[in-house]
N, C-alpha and C positions, 0 to 999 in steps of 0.2 A: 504494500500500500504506500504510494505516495506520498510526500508533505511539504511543509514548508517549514524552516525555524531560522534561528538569527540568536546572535547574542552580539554583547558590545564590550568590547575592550579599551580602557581607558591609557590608552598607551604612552601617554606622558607623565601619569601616575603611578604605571605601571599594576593596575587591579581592575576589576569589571567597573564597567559603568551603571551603576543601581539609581533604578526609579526613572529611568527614560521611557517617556510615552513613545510607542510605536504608532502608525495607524498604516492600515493594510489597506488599499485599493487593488481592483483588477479594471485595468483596461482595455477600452475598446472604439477604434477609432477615436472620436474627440469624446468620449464617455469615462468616466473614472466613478467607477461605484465601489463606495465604502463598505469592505467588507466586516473589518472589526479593528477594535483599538486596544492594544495590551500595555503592560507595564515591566521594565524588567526589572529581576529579583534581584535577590544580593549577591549571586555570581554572574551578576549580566546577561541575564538568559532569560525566554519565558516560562515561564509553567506549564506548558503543554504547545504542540506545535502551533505557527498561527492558522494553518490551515491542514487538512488533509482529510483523506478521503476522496466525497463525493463533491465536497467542496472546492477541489483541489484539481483543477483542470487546466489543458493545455490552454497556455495565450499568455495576455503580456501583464504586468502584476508592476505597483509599487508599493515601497516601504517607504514609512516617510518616519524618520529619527528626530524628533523634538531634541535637538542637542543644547540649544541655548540654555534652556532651562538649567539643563546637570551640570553644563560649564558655569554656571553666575549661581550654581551650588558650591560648587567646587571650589569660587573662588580663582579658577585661569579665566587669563586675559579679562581685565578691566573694564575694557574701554566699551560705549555704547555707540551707535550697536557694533551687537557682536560679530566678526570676522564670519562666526559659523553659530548658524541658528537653528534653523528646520533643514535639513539633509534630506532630500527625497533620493531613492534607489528603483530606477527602473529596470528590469529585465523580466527574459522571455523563459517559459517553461515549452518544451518542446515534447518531454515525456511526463505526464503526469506520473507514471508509476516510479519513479524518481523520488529521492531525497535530496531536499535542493535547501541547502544551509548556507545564507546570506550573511556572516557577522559587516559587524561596521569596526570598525581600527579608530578610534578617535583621539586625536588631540584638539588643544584650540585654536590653530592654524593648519589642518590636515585631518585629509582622513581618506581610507582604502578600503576596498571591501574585494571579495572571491568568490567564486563556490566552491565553499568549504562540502566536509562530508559528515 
């Protein structure tokens, strides 16, 4: 069975990054329907995947990372606004029956993502 998950590494502090809002869209054409909105835990991860199953189908998907927030927790970079706020991640799932793991790499001038496994 297919999925979807993400976690966030706060890689200028070197530890997860805890309490960032996610919000999940899937795209289509000029449509972007909101599928759900998670929080990560204290190892930067969710609680459950954000999608899978039936839910979890071929076509194109974003993640969108509320980063601002956890950096003006954090305490990096000062200045308003911030360098790096909402982070959206676009990409395409091609197999659903896939596990397709999106982390984010975050500092407060940077940031990378893959597909992890």
């Amino acid at each position: 069975m297919g999925r979807l998950t993400t976690h966030v590494l706060d890689t200028a502090q070197g530890r997860p990054g805890q309490g960032i809002i996610i919000d999940v869209y899937r795209l289509s054409g000029t449509q972007r329907d909101h599928l759900a909105s998670v929080t990560t835990n204290d190892d930067g991860r969710c609680d459950a995947p954000l999608l899978e199953g039936e839910a979890f189908t071929v076509g194109e998907y974003e993640l969108v990372f509320h980063a601002g927030d956890y950096l003006r927790r954090q305490q990096q970079e000062a200045s308003e606004p911030r360098f790096l706020n909402v982070i959206p991640l676009r990409f395409g799932v091609a197999d659903e029956s896939q596990h397709y793991h999106v982390p984010l790499l975050l500092s407060p001038y940077g940031y990378t993502t893959y597909r992890g496994s």
